[in-house]
KOLNU-511873 format. One record per residue (C-alpha): residue number from 0; x, z, y. Coordinates in steps of 0.25 Angstrom, whole numbers, m for minus. Each point is the difference from the previous one (the first is absolute). Example, Ala and Ser with C-alpha at 12.3 -4.5 7.8 and 13.67 -1.06 7.14 Angstrom:
R, nr, X, Z, Y
R, 0, 49, 31, m18
R, 1, 6, m2, 14
% end
This chain:
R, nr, X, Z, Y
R, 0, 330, 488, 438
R, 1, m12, 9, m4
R, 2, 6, 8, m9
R, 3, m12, 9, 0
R, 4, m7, m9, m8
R, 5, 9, 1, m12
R, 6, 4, 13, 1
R, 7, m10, 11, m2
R, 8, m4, 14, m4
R, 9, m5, m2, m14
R, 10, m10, 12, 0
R, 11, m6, m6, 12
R, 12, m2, m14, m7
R, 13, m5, 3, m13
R, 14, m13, 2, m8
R, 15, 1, 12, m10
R, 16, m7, m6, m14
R, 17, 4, 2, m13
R, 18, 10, m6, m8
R, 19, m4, m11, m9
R, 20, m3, 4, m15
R, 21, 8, m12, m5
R, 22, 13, 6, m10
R, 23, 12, m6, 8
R, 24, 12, 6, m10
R, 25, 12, m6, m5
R, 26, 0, m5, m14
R, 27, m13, m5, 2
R, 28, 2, m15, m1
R, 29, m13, m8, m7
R, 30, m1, m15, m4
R, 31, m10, m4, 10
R, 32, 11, 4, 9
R, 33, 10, m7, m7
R, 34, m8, m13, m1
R, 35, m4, 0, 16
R, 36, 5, m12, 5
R, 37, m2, 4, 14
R, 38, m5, 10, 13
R, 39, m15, m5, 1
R, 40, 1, 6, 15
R, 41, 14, m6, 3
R, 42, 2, m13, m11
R, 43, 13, m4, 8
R, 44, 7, 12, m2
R, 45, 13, 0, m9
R, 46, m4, 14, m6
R, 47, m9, 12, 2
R, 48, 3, 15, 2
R, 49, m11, 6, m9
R, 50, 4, 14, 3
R, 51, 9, 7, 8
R, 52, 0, 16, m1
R, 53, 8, 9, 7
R, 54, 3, 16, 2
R, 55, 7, 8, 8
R, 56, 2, 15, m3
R, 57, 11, 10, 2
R, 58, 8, 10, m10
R, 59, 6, 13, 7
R, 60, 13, 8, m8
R, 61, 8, 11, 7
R, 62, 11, m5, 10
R, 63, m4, m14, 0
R, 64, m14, 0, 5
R, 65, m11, m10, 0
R, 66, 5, m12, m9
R, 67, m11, m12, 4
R, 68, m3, m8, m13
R, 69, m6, m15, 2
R, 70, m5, m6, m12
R, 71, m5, m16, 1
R, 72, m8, m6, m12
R, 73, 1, m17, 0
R, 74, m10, m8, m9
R, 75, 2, m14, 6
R, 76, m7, m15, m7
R, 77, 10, m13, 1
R, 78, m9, m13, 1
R, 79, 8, m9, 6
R, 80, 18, m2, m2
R, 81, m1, 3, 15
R, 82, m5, 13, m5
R, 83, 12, 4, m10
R, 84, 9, 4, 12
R, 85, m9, 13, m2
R, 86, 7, 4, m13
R, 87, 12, 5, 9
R, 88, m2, 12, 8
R, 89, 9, 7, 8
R, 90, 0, 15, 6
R, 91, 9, 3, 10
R, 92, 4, 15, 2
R, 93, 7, 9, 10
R, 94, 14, 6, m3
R, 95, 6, 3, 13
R, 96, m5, 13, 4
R, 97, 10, 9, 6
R, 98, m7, 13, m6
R, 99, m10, m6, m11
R, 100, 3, m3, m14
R, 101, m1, m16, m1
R, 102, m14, m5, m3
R, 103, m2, m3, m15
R, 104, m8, m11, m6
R, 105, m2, m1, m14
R, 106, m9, m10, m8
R, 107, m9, 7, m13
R, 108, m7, m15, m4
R, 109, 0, m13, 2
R, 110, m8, m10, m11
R, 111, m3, m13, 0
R, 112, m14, m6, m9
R, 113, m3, m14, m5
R, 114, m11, m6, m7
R, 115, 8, m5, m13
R, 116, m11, m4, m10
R, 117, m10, 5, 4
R, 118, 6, 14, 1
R, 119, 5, 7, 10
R, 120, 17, 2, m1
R, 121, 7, 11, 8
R, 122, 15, m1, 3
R, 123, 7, 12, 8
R, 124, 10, m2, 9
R, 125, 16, 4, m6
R, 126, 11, 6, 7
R, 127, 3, m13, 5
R, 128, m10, m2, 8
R, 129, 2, 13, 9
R, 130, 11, m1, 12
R, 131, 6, 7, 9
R, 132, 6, m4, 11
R, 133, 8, 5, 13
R, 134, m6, m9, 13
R, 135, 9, 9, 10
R, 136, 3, 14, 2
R, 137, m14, 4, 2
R, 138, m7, m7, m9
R, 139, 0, m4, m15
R, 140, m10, m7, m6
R, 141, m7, m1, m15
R, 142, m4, m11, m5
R, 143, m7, m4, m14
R, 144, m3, m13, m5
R, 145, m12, m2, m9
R, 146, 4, m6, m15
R, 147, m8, m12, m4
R, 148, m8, m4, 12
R, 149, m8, m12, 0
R, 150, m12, m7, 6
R, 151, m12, 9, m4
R, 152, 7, 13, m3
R, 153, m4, 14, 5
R, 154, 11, 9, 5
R, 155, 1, 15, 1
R, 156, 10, 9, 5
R, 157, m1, 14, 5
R, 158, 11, 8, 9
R, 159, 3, 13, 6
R, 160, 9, 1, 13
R, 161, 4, 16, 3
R, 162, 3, 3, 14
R, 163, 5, 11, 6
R, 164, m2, m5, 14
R, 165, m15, 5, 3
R, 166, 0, m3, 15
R, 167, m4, m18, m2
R, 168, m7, m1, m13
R, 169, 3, m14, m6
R, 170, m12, m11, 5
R, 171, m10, m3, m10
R, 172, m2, m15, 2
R, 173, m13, m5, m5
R, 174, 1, m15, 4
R, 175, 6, m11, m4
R, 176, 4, m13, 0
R, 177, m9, m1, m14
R, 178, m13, 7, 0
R, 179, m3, 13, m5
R, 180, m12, 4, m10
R, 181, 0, 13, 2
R, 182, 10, 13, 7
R, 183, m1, 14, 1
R, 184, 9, 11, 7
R, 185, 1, 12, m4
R, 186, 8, 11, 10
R, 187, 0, 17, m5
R, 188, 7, 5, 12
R, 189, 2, 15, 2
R, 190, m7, 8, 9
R, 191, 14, 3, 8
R, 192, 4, m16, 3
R, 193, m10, m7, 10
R, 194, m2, m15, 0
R, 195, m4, m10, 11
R, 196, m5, m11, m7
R, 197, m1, m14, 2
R, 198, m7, m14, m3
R, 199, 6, m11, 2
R, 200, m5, m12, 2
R, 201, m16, m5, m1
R, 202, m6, 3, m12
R, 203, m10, 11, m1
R, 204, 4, 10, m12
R, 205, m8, 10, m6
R, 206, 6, 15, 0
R, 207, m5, 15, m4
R, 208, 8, 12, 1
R, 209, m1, 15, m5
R, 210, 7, 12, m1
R, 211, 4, 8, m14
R, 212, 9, 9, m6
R, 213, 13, m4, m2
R, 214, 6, 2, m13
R, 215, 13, 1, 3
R, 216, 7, 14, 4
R, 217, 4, 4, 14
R, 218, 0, 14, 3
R, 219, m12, 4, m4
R, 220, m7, m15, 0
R, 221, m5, m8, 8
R, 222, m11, m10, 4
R, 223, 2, m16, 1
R, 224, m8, m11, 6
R, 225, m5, m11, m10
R, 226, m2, m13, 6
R, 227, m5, m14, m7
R, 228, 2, m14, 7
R, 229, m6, m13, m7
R, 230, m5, m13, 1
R, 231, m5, m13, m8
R, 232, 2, m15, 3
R, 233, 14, 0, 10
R, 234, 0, m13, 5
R, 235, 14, m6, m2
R, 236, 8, m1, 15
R, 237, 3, m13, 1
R, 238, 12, m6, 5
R, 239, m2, m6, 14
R, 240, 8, m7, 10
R, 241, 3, 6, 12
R, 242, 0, 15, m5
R, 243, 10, 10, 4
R, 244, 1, 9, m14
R, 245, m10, 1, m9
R, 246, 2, 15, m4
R, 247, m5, 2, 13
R, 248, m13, m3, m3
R, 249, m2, 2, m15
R, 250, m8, 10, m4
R, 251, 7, 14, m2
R, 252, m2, 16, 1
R, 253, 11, 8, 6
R, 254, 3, 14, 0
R, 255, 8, 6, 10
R, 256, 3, 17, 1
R, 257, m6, 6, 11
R, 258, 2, 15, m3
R, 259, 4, 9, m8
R, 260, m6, 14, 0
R, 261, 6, 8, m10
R, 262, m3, 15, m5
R, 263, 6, 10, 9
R, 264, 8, m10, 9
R, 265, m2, m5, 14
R, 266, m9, m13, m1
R, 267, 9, m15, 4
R, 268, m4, m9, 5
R, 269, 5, m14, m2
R, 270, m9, m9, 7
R, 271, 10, m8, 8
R, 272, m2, m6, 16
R, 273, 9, m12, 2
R, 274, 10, 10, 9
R, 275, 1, 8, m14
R, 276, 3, m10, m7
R, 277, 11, m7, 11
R, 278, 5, 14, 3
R, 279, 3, 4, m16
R, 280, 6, m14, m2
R, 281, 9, 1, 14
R, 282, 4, 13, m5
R, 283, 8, m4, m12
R, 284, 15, m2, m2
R, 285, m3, m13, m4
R, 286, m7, m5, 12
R, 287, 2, 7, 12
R, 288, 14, 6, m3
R, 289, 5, m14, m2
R, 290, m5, m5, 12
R, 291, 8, 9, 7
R, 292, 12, m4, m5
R, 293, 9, m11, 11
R, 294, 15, 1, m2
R, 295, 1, m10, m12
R, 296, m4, m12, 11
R, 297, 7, 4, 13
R, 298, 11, m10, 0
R, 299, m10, m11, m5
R, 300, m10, 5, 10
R, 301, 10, m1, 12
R, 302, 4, m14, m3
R, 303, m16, m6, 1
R, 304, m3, 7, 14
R, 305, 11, m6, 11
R, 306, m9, m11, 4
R, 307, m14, 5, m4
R, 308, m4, 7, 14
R, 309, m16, m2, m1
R, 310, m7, 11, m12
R, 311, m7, m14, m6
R, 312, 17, m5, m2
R, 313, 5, 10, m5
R, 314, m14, 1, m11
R, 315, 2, m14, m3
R, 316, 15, 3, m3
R, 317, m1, 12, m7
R, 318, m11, m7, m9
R, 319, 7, m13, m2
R, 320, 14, 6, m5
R, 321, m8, 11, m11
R, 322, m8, m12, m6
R, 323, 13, m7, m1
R, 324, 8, 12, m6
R, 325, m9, 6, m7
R, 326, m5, m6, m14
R, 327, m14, 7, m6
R, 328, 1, 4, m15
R, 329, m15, m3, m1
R, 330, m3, 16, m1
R, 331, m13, 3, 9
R, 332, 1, 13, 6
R, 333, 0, 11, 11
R, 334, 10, 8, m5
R, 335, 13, m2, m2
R, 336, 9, m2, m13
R, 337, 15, 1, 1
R, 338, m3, 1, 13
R, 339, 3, m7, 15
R, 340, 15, 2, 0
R, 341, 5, m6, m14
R, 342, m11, m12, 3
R, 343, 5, m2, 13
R, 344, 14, m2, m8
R, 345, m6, m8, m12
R, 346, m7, m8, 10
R, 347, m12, 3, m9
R, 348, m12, 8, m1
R, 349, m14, 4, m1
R, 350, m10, m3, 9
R, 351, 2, 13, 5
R, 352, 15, 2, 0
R, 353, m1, m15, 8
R, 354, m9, 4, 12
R, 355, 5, 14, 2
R, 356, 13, m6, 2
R, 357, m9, m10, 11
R, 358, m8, 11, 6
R, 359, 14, 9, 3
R, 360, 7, m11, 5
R, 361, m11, m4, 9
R, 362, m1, 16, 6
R, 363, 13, 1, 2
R, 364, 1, m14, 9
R, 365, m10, 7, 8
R, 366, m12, m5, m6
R, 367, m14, 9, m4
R, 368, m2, m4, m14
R, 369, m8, 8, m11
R, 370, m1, m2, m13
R, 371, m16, m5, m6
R, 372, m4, 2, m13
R, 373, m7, m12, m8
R, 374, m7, m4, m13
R, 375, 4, m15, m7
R, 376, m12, m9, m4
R, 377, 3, 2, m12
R, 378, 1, 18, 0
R, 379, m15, m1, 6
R, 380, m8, 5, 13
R, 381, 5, 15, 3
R, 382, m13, 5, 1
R, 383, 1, 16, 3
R, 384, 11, 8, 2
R, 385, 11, 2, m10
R, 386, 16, m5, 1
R, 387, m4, m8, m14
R, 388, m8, m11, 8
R, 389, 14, m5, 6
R, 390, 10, m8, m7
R, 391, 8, m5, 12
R, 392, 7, 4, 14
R, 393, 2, m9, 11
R, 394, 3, 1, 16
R, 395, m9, 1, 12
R, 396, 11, m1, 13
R, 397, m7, 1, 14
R, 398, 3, m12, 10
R, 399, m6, 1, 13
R, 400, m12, 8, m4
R, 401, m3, m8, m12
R, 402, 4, 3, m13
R, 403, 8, m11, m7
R, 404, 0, 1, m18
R, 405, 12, m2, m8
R, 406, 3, m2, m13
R, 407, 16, m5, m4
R, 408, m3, 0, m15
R, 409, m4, m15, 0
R, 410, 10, m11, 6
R, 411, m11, m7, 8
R, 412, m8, 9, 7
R, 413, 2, 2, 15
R, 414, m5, 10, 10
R, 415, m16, 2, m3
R, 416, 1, m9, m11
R, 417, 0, 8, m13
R, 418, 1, m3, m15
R, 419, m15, m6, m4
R, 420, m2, 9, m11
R, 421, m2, 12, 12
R, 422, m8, m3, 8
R, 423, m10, 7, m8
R, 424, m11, 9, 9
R, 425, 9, 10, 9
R, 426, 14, 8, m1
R, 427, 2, 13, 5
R, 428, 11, 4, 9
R, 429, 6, 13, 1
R, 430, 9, 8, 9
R, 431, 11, 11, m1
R, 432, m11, 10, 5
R, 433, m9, m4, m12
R, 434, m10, m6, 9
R, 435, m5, m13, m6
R, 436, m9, m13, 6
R, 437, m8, m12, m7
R, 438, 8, m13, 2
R, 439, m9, m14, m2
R, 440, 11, m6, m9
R, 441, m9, m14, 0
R, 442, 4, m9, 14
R, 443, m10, m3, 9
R, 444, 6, m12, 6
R, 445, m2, m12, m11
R, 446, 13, m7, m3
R, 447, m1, m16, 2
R, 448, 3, m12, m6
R, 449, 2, m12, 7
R, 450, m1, m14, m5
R, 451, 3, m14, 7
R, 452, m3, m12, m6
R, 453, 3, m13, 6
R, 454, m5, m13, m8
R, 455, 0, m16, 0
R, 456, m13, m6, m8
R, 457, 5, m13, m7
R, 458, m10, m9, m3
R, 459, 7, m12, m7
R, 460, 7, 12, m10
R, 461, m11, 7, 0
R, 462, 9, 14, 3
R, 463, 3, 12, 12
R, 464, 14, 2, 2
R, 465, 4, 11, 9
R, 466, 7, 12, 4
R, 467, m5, 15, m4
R, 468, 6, 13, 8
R, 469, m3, 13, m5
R, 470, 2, 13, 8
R, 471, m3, 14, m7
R, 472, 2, 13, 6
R, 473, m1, 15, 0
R, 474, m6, 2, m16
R, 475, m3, m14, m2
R, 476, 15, m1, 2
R, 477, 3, 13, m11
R, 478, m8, m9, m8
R, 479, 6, m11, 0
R, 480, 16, 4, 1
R, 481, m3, 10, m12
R, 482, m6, m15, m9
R, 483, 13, m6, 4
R, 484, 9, 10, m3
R, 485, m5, 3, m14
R, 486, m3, m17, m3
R, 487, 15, m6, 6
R, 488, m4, m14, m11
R, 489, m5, m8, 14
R, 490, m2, m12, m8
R, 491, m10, 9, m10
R, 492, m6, 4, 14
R, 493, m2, m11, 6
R, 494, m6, m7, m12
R, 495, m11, 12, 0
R, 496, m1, m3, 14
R, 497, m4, m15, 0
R, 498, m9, 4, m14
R, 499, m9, 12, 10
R, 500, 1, m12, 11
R, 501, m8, m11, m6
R, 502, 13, m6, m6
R, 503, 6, m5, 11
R, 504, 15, m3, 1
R, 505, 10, 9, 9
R, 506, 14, m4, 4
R, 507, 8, 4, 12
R, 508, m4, 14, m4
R, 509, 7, 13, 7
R, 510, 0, 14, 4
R, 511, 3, 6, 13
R, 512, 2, 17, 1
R, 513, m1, 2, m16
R, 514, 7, 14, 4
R, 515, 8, m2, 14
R, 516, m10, 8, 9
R, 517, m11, 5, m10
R, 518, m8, 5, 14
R, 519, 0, m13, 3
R, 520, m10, m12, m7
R, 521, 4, m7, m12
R, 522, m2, m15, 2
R, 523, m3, m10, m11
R, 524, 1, m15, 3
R, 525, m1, m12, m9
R, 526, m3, m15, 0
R, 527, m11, m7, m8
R, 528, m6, m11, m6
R, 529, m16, 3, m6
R, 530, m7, m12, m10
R, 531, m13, 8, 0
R, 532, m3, 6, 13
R, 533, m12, m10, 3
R, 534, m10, m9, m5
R, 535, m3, m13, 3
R, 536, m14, m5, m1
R, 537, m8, m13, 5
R, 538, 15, m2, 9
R, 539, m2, 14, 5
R, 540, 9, 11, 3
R, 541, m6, 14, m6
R, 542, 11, 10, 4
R, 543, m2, 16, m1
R, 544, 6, 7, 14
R, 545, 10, 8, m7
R, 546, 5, m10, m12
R, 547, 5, 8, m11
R, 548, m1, 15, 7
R, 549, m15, m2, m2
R, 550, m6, 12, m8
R, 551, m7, m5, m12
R, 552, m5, 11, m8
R, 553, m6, 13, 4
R, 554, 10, 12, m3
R, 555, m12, 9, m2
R, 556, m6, m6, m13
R, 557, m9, 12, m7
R, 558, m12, 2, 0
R, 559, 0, 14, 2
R, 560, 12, 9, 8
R, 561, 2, 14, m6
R, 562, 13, 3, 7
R, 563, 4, 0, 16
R, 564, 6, m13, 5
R, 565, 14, 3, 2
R, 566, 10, m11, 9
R, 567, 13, 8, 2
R, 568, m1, m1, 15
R, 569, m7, m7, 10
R, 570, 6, m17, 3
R, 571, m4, m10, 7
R, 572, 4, m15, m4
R, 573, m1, m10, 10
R, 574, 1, m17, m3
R, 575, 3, m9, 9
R, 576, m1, m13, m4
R, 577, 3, m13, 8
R, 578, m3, m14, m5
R, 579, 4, m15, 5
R, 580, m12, m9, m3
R, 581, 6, m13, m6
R, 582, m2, m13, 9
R, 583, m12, m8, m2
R, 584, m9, 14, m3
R, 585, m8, 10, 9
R, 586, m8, 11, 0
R, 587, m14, m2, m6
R, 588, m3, 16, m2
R, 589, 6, 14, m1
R, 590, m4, 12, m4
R, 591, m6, 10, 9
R, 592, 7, 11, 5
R, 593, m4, 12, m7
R, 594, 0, 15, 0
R, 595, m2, 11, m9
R, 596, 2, 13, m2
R, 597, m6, 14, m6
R, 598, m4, 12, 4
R, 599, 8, 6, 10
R, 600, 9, m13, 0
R, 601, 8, 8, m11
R, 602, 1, m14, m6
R, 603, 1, m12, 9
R, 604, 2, m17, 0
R, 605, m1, m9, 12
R, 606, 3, m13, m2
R, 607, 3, m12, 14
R, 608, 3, m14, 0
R, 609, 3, m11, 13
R, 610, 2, m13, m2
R, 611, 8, m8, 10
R, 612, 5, m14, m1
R, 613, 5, m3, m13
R, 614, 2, 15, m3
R, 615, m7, 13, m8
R, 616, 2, 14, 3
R, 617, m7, 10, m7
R, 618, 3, 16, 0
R, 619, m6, 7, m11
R, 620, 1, 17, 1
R, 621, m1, 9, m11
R, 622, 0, 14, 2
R, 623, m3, 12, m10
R, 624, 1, 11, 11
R, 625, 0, 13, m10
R, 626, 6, 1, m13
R, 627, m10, 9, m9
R, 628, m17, m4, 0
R, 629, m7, 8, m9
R, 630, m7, m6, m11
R, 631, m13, m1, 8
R, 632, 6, m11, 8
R, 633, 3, m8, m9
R, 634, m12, m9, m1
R, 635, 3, m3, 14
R, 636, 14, m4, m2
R, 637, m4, m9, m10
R, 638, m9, m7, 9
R, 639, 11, 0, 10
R, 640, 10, m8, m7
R, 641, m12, m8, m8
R, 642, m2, m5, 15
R, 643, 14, m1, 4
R, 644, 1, m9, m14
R, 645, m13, m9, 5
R, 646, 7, m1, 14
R, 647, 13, m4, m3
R, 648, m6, m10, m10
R, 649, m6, m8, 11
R, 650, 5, m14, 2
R, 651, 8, m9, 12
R, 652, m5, m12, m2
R, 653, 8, m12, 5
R, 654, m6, m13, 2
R, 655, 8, m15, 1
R, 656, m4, m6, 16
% end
């Protein structure tokens, strides 16, 4: 993916201009706001941001240090019941430091204003709108919720998060799913503390900086750096299909400490390579002392191995007998939290606990194995260096000079098949030595999906009875087996199943290898009988090649693409589809072969048909062959499966004799 493109410098990006003289204060609500019905520049959006203000600046005191103070100003308008969802907001905080005081949030207002007669009524928000709540043990979270919201109001709440974590600053998002009038950010950051900070996403902001005495006491004062962030008319980030997390590409500014360079000590640097960062997360008791540990498995280990002579058998034992022990708790980590010993005993752990215990099995049987560091989907893209841009820990083993990755969290995955949710941009392995290396994490091979349709035209019922086998491997296998495993009502299935497929009607229906061998394909197989699958005119037949497998609508529907097109991983479906022409019909004409594909045959379709006797074959392939396109792309996938659509839409006629 071209990350540069959403990740940028933003002194190099900007403008310098003045601010805008408009007031934006709290406690500023007028009528004519009240009264606007709705954003003339966005008239589908549920509500508006007018104003988002924020600053960031830091108190010292003796013995504690540098205290960072965030304070967040919210003045939002509901237009739509869509919109009232906006009238809860929720912070979450950081409590788990080792060495820190807990972060602390604290809300100082929080209004709501109608029109009520012509006059503007203000109600503020009581005690029992504010919660606190405890997510795990390093986060909590504060909520409020707004007192008489309704269509039309005007919300305003203002809040202060203190920090005495000064190394991440917290983002300052200025995108959203809603659009935003107007935001300014405001950073007052000591001369002693040195930032790196970054844009993300596309949008062009306007920022100034200067520097001024601070008016807070350090030994004998000192100097700070004022800098001003702002922009008007934030278009809202639409939701879009085929995106991998939105947060990746909204607007935000990050800070992230670089140096400090205090009075009369050595200056340090913080700005972190890759090895650092590996080699300071290696380092801790949690990670690389745990990996070290073995004696809790040696009997276990010593029954797996008798008849596993080749590195790849005793892997694949190895790997088959933790994902059946173990039993993941859900937690995402790469540290460990009772640690491997007493998981290993509960037969539950975090992701952690669960593939440290993997990774030492698999190097004590022989094999190389390292562990690789990974960001979810949903933590975000690590874009520089910092161990806060992982969220998870799998294994990398090394098999005949290629690298196989495992994770035994999920109850389906297999060698090289890993949990969906990462395969997001590239992991990072680490070794004992703290040296560290890039690992793709997205596959390069696509994962197939077969299906075989045999079918008999009747002309006298006007109907296509038949058979349908489906064979899905590697991820479209995961897939698959993880549907199942979550919806066991097959009855509810297969009655969605005949509703997606034109509404025909399944019986005989099975499943082979739901989880027997999961390296091995999943197959599907069903009979059928199809009421709709062609048209009758003039005592013709009109039949489409792939009967009710034929795409009908283009899955790229907008206009206008803002986002990177995201798949998961590369596939490729492939339809084989044989029909027996009823006596008494032949061929009058068929569709022509066809071929499409894009640039670089990133995308591709091909699509064959013979005709002998009384029979049809047609092969259709569809292959997405990468799984991320940037959003410059997507005009030209839009026209790949617009043609794909036109294509497969193209009639066999049959004709009497």
């Amino acid at each position: 993916m071209r990350f540069k493109s959403l990740v940028l410098v933003a002194f190099l990006l900007v403008n310098i201009s003045k601010v805008s003289a408009q007031n934006y204060e709290l406690d500023k609500v007028t009528i004519e706001e009240l009264q606007e019905k709705v954003n003339t520049k966005d008239t589908t959006a549920p509500a508006t941001i007018l104003f988002k203000k924020g600053k960031t600046f830091f108190t010292y005191s003796e013995g504690r240090g540098f205290t960072a103070n965030h304070v967040y100003e919210f003045k939002i308008k509901i237009y739509k019941k869509e919109g009232l969802s906006w009238a809860n907001h929720r912070v979450s905080y950081y409590v788990g430091y080792g060495n820190l005081n807990d972060d602390n949030v604290s809300f100082s207002t929080a209004v709501t204003y109608n029109l009520e007669n012509g006059a503007i009524a203000k109600t503020k928000i009581t005690r029992e709108g504010i919660f606190n709540n405890k997510v795990n043990k390093y986060w909590n979270q504060a909520t409020i919720t707004l007192p008489n919201v309704k269509v039309g109001s005007v919300i305003e709440f203002k809040y202060v998060v203190k920090s005495q974590n000064v190394v991440r600053l917290p983002d300052f998002d200025f995108q959203y799913d809603i659009p935003v009038n107007y935001f300014e950010y405001k950073t007052e950051i000591p001369e002693f503390l040195i930032y790196k900070t970054i844009l993300i996403g596309q949008l062009n902001i306007t920022s100034s900086s200067e520097i001024v005495e601070s008016k807070q006491i350090f030994a004998t004062g000192y100097k700070q750096i004022n800098s001003l962030y702002t922009s008007e008319n934030i278009p809202a980030l639409k939701k879009e299909r085929f995106v991998d997390n939105i947060s990746n590409h909204s607007g935000s500014i990050q800070n992230e400490l670089e140096r400090k360079r205090f009075p009369q000590q050595p200056v340090v640097d913080l700005t972190k390579t890759w090895d650092g960062v590996a080699k300071s997360i290696y380092e801790n008791d949690s990670f690389g002392k745990e990996l070290k540990l073995k004696n809790y498995y040696s009997d276990d280990l010593k029954t797996l191995l008798p008849n596993a002579n080749l590195p790849s058998e005793r892997l694949n034992a190895i790997f088959k007998f933790v994902q059946n022990r173990m039993n993941w708790n859900k937690e995402k980590a790469y540290f460990v939290d009772k640690g491997v010993k007493k998981a290993y005993e509960a037969k539950t752990g975090n992701a952690a606990e669960i593939n440290f215990i993997l990774i030492s099995m698999l190097k004590n049987a022989g094999i190389e194995v390292s562990p690789v560091l990974v960001s979810t989907l949903e933590n975000g893209v690590p874009v520089f260096p910092n161990r806060t841009v992982f969220n998870y820990v799998i294994a990398a083993a090394e098999i005949d000079g290629k690298k196989v990755l495992l994770d035994a969290t999920n109850k389906f995955t297999t060698p090289n098949v890993l949990p969906l949710n990462l395969l997001n941009w590239k992991g990072r392995l680490i070794k004992a030595d703290g040296s560290s290396q890039e690992i793709e994490l997205i596959p390069e091979t696509p994962s197939k999906a077969n299906y075989t349709i045999t079918a008999t035209i009747n002309p006298d019922l006007r109907k296509i009875e038949g058979q349908v086998r489906i064979r899905r491997a590697d991820y479209s296998a995961l897939q698959f087996r993880e549907l199942k495993s979550s919806d066991n009502n097959e009855d509810a299935y297969l009655e969605k199943l005949e509703n997606d497929l034109n509404k025909i009607q399944i019986k005989d229906y099975s499943l082979e290898n739901k989880s027997e061998d999961l390296s091995k394909p999943i197959v599907e197989k069903f009979s059928f009988t199809s009421d709709n699958s062609y048209d009758v005119i003039e005592g013709k037949i009109f039949l489409k090649p792939l009967l009710f497998f034929t795409d009908i609508t283009n899955p790229l529907v907008q206009e206008e693409r803002q986002m990177p097109i995201y798949f998961g991983y590369p596939d490729q479906n492939t339809y084989n589809v044989f029909f027996e022409i009823p006596d008494g019909y032949v061929i009058e004409s068929m569709p022509k072969p066809m071929r499409i594909s894009t640039e670089n045959k990133d995308a591709s379709y091909i699509m064959n048909m013979i005709a002998e006797e009384n029979k049809i074959q047609i092969q259709v392939t569809k292959g997405i062959n990468k799984a991320i396109f940037v959003a410059s792309d997507y005009d030209m996938l839009k026209e790949f499966f617009q043609k794909i659509i036109v294509s497969q839409n193209e009639k066999i006629v049959l004709k009497k004799i």
